[in-house]
C-alpha positions as CSV (number, residue, x, y, z in Angstrom):
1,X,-8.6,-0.3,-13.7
2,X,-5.4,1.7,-12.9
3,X,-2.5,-0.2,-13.7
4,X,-1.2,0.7,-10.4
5,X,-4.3,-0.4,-9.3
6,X,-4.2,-3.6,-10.8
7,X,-0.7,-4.4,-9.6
8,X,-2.6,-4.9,-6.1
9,X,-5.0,-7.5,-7.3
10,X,-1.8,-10.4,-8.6
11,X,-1.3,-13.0,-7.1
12,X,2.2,-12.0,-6.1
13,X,0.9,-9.3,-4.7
14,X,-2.3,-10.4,-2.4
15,X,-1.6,-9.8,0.6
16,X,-4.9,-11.4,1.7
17,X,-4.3,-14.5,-0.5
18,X,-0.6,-15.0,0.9
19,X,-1.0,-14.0,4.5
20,X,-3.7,-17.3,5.1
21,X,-2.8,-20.8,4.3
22,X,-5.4,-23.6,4.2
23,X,-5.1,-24.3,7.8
24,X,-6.7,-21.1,8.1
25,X,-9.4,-21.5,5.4
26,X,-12.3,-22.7,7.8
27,X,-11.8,-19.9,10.6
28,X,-11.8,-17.5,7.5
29,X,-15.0,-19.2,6.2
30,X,-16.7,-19.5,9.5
31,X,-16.0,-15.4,9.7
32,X,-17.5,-14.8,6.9
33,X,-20.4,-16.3,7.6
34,X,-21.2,-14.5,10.9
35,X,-20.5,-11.6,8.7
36,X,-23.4,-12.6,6.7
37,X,-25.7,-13.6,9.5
38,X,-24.9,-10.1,11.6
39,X,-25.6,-8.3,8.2
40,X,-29.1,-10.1,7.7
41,X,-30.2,-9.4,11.7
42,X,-28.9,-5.5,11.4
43,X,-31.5,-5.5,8.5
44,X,-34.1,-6.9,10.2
45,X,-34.1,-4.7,13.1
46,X,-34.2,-2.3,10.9
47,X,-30.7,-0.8,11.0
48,X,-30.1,1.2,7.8
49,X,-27.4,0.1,5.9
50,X,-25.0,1.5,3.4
51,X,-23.0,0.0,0.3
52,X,-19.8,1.2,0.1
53,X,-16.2,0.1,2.1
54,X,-12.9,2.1,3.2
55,X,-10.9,-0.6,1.5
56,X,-9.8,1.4,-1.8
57,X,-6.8,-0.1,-2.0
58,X,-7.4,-3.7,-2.5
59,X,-11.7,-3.3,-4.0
60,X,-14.2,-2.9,-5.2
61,X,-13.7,-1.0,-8.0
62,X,-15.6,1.9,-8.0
63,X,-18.6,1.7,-9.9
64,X,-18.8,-2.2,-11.1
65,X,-18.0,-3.2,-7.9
66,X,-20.9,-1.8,-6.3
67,X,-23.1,-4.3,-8.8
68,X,-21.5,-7.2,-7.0
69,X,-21.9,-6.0,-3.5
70,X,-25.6,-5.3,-3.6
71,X,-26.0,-9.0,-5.5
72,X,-24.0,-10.2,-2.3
73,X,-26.5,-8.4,0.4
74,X,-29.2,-10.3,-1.8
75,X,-27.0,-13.8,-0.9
76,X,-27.2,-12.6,2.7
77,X,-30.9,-12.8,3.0
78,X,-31.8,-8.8,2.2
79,X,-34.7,-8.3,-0.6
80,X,-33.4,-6.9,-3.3
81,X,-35.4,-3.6,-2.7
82,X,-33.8,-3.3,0.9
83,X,-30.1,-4.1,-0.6
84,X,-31.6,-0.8,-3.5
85,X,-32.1,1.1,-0.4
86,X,-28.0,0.6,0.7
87,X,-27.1,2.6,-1.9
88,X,-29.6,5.1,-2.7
89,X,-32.1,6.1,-0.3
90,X,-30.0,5.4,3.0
91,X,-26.8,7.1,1.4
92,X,-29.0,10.4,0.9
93,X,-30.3,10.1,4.5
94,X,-27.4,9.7,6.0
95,X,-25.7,12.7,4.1
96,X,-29.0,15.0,5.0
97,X,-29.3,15.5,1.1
98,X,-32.6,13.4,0.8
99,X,-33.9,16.7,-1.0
100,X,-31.0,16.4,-3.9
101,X,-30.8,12.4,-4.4
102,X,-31.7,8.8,-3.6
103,X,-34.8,9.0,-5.4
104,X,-36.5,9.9,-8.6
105,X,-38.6,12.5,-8.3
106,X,-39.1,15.2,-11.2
107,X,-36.6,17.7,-9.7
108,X,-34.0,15.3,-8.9
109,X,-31.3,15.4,-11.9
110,X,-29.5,12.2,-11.3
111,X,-30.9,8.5,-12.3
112,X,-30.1,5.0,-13.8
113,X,-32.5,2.9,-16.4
114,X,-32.4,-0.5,-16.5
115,X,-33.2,-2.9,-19.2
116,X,-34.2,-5.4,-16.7
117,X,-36.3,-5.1,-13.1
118,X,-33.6,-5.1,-10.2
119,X,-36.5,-6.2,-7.9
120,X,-36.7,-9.5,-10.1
121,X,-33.4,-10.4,-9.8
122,X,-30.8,-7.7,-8.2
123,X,-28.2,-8.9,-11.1
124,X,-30.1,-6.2,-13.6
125,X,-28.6,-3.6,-11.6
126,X,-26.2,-4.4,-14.2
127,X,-28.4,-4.4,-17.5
128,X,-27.9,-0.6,-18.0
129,X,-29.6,1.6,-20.8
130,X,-28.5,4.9,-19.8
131,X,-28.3,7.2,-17.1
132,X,-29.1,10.9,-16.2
133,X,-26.2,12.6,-14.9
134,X,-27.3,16.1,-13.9
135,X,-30.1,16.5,-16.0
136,X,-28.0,15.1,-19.2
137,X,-29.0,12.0,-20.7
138,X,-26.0,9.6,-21.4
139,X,-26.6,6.3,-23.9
140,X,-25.3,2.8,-22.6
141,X,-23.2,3.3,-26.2
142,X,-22.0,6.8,-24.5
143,X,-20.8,4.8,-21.4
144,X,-19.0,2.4,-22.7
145,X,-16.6,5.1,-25.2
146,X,-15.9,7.2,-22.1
147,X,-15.0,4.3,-20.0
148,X,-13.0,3.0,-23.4
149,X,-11.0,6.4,-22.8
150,X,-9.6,6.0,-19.1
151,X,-7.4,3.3,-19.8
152,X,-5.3,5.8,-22.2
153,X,-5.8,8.4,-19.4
154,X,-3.9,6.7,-16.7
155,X,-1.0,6.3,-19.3
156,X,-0.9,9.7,-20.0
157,X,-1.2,10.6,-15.8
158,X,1.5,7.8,-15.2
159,X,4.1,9.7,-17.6
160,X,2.7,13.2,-16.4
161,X,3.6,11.9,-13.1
162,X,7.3,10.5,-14.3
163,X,8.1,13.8,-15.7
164,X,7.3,15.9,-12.7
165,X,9.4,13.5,-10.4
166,X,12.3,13.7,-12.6
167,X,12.0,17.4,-13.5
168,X,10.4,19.4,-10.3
169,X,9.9,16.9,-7.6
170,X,8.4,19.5,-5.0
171,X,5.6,20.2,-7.5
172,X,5.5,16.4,-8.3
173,X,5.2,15.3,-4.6
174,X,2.1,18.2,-3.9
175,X,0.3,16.9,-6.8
176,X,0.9,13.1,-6.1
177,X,-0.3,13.9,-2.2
178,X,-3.2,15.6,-4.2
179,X,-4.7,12.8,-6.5
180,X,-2.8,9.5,-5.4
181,X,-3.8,9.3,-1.5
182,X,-2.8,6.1,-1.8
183,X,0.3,6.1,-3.0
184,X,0.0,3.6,-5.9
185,X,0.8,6.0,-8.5
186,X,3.4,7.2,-7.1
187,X,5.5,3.5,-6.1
188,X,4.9,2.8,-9.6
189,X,6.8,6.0,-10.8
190,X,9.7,5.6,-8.7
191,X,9.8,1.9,-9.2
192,X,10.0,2.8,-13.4
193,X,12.4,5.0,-13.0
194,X,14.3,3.0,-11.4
195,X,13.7,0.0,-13.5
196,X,14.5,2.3,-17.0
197,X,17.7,3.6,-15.1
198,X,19.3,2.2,-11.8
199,X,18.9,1.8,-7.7
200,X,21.4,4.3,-7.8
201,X,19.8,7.0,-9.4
202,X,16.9,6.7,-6.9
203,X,18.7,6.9,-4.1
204,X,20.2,9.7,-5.6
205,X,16.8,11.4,-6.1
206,X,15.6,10.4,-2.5
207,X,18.7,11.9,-1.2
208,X,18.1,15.5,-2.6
209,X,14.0,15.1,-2.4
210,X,14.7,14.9,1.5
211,X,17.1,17.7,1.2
212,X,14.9,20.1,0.1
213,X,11.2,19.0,0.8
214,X,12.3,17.3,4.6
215,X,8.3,17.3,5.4
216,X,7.7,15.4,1.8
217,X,5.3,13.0,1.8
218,X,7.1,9.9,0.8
219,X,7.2,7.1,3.6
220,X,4.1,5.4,2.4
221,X,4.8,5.5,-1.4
222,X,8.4,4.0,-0.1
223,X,6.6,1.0,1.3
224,X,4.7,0.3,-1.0
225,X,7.2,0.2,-3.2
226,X,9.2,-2.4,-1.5
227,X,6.4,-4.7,-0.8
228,X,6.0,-4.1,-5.2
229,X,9.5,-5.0,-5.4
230,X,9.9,-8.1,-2.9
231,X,6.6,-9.3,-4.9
232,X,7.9,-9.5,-7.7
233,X,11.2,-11.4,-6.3
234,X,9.2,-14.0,-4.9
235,X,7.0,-14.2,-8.0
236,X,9.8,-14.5,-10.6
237,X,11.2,-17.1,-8.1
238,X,8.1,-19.5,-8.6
239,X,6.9,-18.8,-4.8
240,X,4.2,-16.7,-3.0
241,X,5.5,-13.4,-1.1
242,X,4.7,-13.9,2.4
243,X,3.0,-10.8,3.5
C-alpha cells in the first residue's frame, strides 16, 4: 500500500470507525445485513452483478482486495461460480469486450492458475501459480519480486512529487491532478514540507501557488490535509478524532 494510502486506514484517521459509536452498532449491523440479503435476491433473479466499488479512498486495495470481496459474496449466499462470474464474465459483458476477456478461450491472452479449485472453496482465488498477462507467462515467484518493488516506488514518487512542489509548482500541481485524483499524495507532500520546515513556509507557498496558477487544483488536497493534521492531534492526545 501507498503510504499515503495507508495513512487512511489508522485508527486516528477512520472516519468510519470514529463517526459511529456503539449506540449505533446494531443499526449499522442490521444495514448490513439487508445489504446481504438484497445482494443474495439480485442474484437470484438473475441480476448480473459486478465486483468492484467507487470507494478508492478508504478500500479495497486493488488487487488483494478483490480476493476478500468475492469470499464475501460466497458469505452472502452466491455459489462460488456465480461470485467468479462478478468479476470476469459479467465485467466483459458489461464493457461489450466479451470477445477480448472474461474467459479462457485460446485467443484470449489474459488468465489466472490456481493451485487450488475456486469452485471448492472461493478462498483459492488466492492460491496463485501464475498468471498470463498478455500472452506472457508470469511465476507466483515473478509476482511476488515485482510487488516487492512498489513499496520503494512510492518513496521514490513521494520525493519526485516534493521536489516538483518546491521547485516548479505549476508542473507539480498538473502532474499531481494527473496521477493522484485523490489527493493523498499530494496532502502528504505539503504536510512534509511543512513538517521538515514550518506553517509559515506553506502558507508562503499557498500564497504565490494561488498567485500564479488561480484555477490550481488544490482545495481537496487542502482538506485533506487538515483532516491529516487534526488526526493526528487527537491521536497524540490519547482520543479519537471526531469525524
Amino acid at each position: 500500500m501507498a503510504p499515503w494510502t495507508l495513512l487512511r486506514f489508522q485508527a486516528a484517521n477512520n472516519r468510519y470507525r470514529n463517526r459511529f459509536g456503539p449506540d449505533q452498532y446494531a443499526v449499522l449491523q442490521n444495514l448490513l445485513a439487508f445489504q446481504r440479503k438484497l445482494l443474495k435476491s439480485f442474484s437470484d433473479a438473475g441480476v448480473p452483478l459486478m465486483a468492484g466499488t467507487d470507494a478508492t479512498a478508504t478500500g479495497p486495495i486493488a488487487g488483494f482486495g478483490l480476493h476478500h470481496e468475492l469470499q464475501e459474496f460466497v458469505n452472502d449466499g452466491l455459489k462460488p461460480y456465480l461470485a467468479l462470474q462478478t468479476a470476469t464474465t459479467n465485467v466483459a459483458q458489461y464493457l461489450r469486450q466479451s470477445g477480448e476477456f472474461g474467459t479462457i478461450e485460446t485467443w484470449k491472452p489474459d488468465m489466472v492458475l490456481l493451485a487450488a479449485n475456486p469452485l471448492a472453496n472461493i478462498a483459492n482465488t488466492e492460491s496463485i501459480v501464475g498468471v498470463l498477462v498478455r500472452g506472457r507467462w508470469l511465476e507466483k515467484t515473478q509476482l511476488d519480486e515485482m510487488i516487492s518493488k512498489v513499496q520503494p516506488n512510492y518513496e521514490r514518487e513521494k520525493e519526485k512529487a516534493e521536489t516538483m512542489l518546491a521547485t516548479d509548482p505549476a508542473e507539480a500541481i498538473g502532474y499531481l491532478k494527473d496521477y493522484d485524483p485523490l489527493g493523498s499524495l499530494t496532502a502528504l507532500t505539503i504536510s512534509d514540507i511543512t513538517a521538515k520546515q514550518d506553517s509559515t513556509v506553506l502558507i508562503r507557498f499557498l500564497k504565490t501557488l494561488r498567485q500564479t496558477i488561480p484555477d490550481a487544483w488544490l482545495e481537496d488536497n487542502i482538506n485533506t490535509l487538515g483532516h491529516s493534521l487534526m488526526a493526528e492531534t487527537f491521536f497524540a492526545s490519547g482520543r479519537s478524532a471526531p469525524f
